[in-house]
C-alpha positions as CSV (number, residue, x, y, z in Angstrom):
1,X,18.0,39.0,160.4
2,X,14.0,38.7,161.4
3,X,15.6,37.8,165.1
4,X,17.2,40.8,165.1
5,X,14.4,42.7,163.6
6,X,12.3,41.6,166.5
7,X,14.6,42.7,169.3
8,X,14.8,46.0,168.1
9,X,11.2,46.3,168.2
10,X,11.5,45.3,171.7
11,X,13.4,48.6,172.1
12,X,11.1,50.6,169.4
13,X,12.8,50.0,166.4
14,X,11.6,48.9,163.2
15,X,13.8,47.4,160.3
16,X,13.2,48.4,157.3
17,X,14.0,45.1,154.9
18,X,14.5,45.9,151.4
19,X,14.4,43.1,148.5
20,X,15.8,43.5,145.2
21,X,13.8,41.3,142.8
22,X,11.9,39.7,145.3
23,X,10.3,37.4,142.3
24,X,13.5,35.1,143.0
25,X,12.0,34.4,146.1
26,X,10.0,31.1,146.5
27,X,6.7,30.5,147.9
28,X,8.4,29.2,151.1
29,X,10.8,31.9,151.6
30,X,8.0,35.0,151.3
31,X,6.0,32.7,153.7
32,X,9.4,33.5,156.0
33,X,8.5,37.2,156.1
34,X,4.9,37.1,156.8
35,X,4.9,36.7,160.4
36,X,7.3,39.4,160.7
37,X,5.7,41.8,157.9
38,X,2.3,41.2,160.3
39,X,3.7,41.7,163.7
40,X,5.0,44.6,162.3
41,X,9.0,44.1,163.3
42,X,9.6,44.4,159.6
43,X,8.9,47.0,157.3
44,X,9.4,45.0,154.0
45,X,10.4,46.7,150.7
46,X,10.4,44.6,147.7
47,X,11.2,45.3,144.4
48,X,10.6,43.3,141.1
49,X,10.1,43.7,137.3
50,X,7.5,41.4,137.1
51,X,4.1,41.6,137.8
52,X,3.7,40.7,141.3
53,X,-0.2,39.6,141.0
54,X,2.0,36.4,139.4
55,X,5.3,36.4,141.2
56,X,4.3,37.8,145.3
57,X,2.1,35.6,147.2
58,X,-1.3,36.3,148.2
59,X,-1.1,36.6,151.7
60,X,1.9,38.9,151.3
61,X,0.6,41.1,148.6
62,X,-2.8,42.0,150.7
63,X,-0.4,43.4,153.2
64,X,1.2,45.2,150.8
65,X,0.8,48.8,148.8
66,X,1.7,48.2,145.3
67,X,3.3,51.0,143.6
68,X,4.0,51.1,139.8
69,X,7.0,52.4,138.1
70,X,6.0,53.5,134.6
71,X,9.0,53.7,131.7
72,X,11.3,56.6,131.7
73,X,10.5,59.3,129.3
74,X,13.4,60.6,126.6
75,X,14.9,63.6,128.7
76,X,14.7,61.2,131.7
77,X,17.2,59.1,129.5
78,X,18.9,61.5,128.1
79,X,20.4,62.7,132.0
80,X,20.9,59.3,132.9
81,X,23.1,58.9,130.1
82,X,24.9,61.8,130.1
83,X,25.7,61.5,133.8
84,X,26.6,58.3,132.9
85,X,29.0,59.6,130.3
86,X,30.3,62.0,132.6
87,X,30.7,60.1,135.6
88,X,32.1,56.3,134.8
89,X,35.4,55.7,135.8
90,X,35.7,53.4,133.4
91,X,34.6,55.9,130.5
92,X,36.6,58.6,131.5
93,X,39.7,56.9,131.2
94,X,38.3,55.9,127.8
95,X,37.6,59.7,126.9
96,X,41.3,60.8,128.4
97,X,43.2,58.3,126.2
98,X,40.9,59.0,123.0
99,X,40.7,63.0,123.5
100,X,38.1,65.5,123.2
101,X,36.2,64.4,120.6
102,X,32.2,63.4,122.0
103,X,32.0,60.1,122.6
104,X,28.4,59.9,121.3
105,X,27.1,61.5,118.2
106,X,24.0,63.5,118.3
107,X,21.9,61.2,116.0
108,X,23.3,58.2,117.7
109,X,22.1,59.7,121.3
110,X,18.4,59.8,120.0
111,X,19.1,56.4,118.8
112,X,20.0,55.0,121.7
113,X,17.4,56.4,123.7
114,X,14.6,55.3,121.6
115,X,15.7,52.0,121.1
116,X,15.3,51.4,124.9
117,X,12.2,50.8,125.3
118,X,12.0,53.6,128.1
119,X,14.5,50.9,130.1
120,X,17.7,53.0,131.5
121,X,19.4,49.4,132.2
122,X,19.0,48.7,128.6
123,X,19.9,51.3,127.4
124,X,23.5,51.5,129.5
125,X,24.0,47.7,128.3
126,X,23.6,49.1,124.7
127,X,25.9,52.1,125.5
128,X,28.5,49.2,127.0
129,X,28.0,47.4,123.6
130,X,28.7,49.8,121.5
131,X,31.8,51.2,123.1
132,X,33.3,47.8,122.8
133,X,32.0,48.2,119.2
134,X,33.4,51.4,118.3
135,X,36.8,51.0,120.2
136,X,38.0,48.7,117.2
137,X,38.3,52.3,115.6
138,X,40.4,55.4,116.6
139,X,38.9,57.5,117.1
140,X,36.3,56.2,119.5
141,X,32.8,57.5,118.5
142,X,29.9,56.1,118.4
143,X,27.6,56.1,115.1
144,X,23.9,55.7,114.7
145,X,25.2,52.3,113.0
146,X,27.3,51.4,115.9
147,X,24.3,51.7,118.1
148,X,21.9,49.5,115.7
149,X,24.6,47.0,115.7
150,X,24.8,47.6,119.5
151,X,21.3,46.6,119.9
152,X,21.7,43.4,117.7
153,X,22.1,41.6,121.1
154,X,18.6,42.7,121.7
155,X,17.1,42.8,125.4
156,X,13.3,42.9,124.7
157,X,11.1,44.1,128.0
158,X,9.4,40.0,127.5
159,X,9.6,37.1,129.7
160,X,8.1,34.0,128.5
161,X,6.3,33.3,131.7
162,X,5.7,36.9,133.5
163,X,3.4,39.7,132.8
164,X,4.9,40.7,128.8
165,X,3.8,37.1,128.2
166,X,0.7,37.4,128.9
167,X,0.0,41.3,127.5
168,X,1.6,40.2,124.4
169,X,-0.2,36.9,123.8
170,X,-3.5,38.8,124.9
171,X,-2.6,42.1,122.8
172,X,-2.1,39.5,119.4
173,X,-5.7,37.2,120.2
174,X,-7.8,40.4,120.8
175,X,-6.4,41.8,117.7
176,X,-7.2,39.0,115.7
177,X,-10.6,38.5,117.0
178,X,-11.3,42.6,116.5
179,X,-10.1,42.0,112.6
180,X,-6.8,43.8,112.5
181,X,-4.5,42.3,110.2
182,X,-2.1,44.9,111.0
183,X,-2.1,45.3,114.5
184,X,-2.3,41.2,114.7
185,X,1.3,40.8,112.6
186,X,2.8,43.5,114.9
187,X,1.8,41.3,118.3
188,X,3.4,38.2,115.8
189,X,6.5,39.9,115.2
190,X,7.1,41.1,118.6
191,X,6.6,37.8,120.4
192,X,8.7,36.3,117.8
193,X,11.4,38.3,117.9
194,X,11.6,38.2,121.9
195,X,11.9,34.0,121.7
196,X,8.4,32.8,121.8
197,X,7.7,29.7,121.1
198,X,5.8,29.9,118.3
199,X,4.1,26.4,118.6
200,X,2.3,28.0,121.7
201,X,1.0,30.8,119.0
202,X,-0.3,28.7,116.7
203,X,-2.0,27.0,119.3
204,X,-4.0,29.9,120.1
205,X,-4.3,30.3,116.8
206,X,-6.3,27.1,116.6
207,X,-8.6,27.5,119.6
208,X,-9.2,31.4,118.2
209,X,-10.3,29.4,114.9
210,X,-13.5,27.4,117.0
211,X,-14.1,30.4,119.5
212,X,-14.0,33.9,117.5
213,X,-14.3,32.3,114.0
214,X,-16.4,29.1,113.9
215,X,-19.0,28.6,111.7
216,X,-18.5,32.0,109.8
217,X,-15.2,30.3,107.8
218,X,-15.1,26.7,108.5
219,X,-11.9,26.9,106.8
220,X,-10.3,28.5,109.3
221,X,-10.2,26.1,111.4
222,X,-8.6,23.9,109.0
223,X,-5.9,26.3,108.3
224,X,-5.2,27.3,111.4
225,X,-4.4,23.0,112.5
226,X,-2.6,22.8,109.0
227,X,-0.2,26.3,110.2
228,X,0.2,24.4,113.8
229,X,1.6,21.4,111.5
230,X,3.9,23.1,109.3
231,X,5.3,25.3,112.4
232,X,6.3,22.3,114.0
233,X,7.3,20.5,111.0
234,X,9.4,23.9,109.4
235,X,10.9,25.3,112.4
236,X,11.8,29.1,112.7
237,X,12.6,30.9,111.1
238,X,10.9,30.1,108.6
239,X,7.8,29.3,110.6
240,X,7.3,33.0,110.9
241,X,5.9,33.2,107.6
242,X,3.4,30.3,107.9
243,X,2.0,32.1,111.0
244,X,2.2,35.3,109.1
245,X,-0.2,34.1,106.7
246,X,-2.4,31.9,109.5
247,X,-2.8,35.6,111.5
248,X,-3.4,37.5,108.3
249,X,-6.1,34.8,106.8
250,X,-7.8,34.5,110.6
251,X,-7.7,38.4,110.9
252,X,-9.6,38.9,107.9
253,X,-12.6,36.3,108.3
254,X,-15.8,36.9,109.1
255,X,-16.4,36.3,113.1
256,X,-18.8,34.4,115.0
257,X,-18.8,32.7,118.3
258,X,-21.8,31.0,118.0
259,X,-20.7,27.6,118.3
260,X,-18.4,28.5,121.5
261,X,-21.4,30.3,123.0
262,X,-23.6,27.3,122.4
263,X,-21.3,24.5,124.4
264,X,-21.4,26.9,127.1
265,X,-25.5,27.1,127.2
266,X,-25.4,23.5,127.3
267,X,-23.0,22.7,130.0
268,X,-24.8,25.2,132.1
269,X,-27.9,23.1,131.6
270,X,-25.7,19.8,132.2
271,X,-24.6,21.2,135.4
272,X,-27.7,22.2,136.1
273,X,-30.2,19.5,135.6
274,X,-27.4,16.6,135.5
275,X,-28.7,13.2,134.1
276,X,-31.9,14.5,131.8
277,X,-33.1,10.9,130.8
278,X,-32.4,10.1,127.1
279,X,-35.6,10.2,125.1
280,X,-36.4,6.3,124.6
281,X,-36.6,6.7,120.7
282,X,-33.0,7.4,120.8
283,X,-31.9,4.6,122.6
284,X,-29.9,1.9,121.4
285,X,-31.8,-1.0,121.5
286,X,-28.9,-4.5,121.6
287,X,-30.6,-6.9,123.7
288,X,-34.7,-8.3,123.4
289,X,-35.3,-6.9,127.2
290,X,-34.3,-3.1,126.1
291,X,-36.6,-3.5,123.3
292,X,-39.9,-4.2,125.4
293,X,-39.1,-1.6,127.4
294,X,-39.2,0.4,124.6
295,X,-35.8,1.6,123.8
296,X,-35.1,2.5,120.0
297,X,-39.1,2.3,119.5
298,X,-40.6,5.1,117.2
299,X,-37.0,6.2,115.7
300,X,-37.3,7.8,112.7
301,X,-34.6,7.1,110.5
302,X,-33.7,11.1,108.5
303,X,-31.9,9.0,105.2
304,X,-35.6,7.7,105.0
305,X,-37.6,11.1,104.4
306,X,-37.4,13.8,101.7
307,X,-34.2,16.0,101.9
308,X,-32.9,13.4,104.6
309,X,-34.4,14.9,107.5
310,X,-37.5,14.6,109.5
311,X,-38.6,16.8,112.6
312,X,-38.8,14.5,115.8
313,X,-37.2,14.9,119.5
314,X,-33.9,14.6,120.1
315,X,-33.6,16.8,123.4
316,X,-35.2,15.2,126.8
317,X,-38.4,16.5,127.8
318,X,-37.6,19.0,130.5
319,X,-35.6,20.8,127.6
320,X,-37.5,19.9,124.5
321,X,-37.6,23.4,123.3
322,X,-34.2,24.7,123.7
323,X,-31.8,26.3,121.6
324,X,-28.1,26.3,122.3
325,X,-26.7,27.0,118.9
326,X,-28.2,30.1,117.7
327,X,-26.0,30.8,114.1
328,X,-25.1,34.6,113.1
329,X,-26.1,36.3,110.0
330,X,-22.5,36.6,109.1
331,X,-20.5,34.8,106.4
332,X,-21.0,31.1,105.5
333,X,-22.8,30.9,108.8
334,X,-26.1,33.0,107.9
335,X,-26.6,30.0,105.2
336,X,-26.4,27.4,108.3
337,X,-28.8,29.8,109.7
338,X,-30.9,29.9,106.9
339,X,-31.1,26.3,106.7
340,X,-32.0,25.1,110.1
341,X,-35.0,27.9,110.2
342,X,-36.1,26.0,107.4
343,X,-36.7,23.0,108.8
344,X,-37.3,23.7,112.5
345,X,-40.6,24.8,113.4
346,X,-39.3,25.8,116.8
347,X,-36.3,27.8,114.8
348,X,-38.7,29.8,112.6
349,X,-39.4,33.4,113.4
């Protein structure tokens, strides 16, 4: 085909080469149509459902305008469907043998449209459904139940590893982190019921503990390795209701991402100034030679002094003075807070 597509621009003539779901195609078959998409012998046309910042390589996509198809709106569905109804072979034949009775109740129709997600294709599989549904009964029509039922074999606009994936997994952190309960078990419940695995959740669930939580509710960090646990050890679906009450709990605590901010000051620093020498004091100190040089010398041991601690240097020299871990006046952490400003001279304000 590309040979043939560069002849005819030889002659003047461009092909136009469209692509249903290019997304199937692997890196080293869209690598195939570069040449030709840059020479210009081959005006390519690609359609996908997924997002093609994932699925489209690089070099192709810069080529490339990207245009967006949004979801269909309800009287958009509602021609589709009725020229559907009108114009199928298949359910004409249907129609003639049944009579004139309407094949599709009004109360179903809205059903039906509204359970497809704004997804014409879905919505025609559903219609397929629940013909084969409502045929067991003469005569045909089709119920607001039959279409319920009809959607029972769901199609839910989510793949596991394209773009839904991602918004979904994104739309459920951020609403945990922003302390919506309700918006949180709604992100649950939808990634659930499209077949996520709900190990990978809880795992979020335990890095959202540390990150967005921290030091605010210790405890949540706890819960949230004790719901990745039971997940795994219960199964769905049952497992729903241990991540229920993980999201709900996590939702509702205090936030603070002190500690995560604090790992990232210091690993700037690390990168930084790599290889700070270790004060001497803090040295171990296993052989006679690393004593006279004076490793382990002047360590002051906290379990010695009042309260069991005692202000000495810890940080190397360069960075004596910094602070990394700067607590929040929120929940259990502003007693943390209250703490170290009580026994730091370089903490107190």
């Amino acid at each position: 085909m590309i040979a043939t597509a560069r002849k005819s621009l030889e002659v003047g003539r461009r092909t136009i080469l469209f692509i249903d779901e290019i997304h199937r195609f692997n890196k080293a078959q869209q690598d195939a149509l570069l040449e030709s998409v840059e020479n210009g012998s081959v005006i390519l046309i690609g359609a996908t459902t997924e997002n093609p910042s994932f699925e489209v390589i690089s070099p192709l996509l810069s080529r490339s305008q990207v245009y967006v198809l949004e979801n269909l709106g309800e009287e958009d569905l509602k021609k589709i469907l009725h020229h559907t109804i009108e114009q199928d072979e298949v359910i004409g034949k249907i129609l003639a043998k049944e009579g004139a009775g309407p094949l599709i109740l009004p109360d179903a129709e809205e059903e039906l449209v509204r359970l497809s997600g704004g997804d014409a294709r879905v919505m025609l599989n559903a219609l397929e459904v629940a013909i084969d549904l409502a045929g067991k009964k003469s005569p045909l029509q089709i119920s607001r139940d039959v279409v319920r039922e009809a959607y029972q074999i769901r199609h839910y606009k989510y793949d596991r590893t394209g773009e839904e994936h991602y918004n979904s997994i994104s739309a459920f952190i951020k609403s945990v982190r922003g302390s919506d309960p309700d918006a949180a078990v709604y992100y649950l419940a939808r990634m659930l019921e499209a077949g996520e695995d709900p190990k990978f959740i809880a795992r979020r669930l335990i890095i959202l503990a540390s990150e967005d939580i921290g030091n605010a509710e210790p405890y949540a960090l706890t819960l949230a390795t004790a719901c990745f646990t039971a997940v795994d050890y219960v199964g769905m679906p049952e497992a729903r209701i241990i991540l229920a009450q993980a999201t709900t709990y996590l939702s509702s605590c205090p936030k603070s991402n002190a500690s995560y901010l604090s790992i990232e000051r210091a690993a700037a620093d690390v990168r930084e100034k790599p290889y700070l020498p270790v004060p001497l004091h803090l040295r171990n100190a296993p052989t006679k030679l690393m004593k006279e040089l004076g490793y382990h010398k002047d360590y002051k041991y906290s379990h010695d002094f009042d309260d069991h601690f005692v202000e000495q240097q810890y940080l190397p020299d360069v960075i004596k003075d910094r602070i990394y871990y700067d607590p929040s006046d929120i929940g259990r952490e502003a007693a943390l807070k209250k703490y170290l400003e009580s026994i730091w001279k370089k903490r107190k304000k």
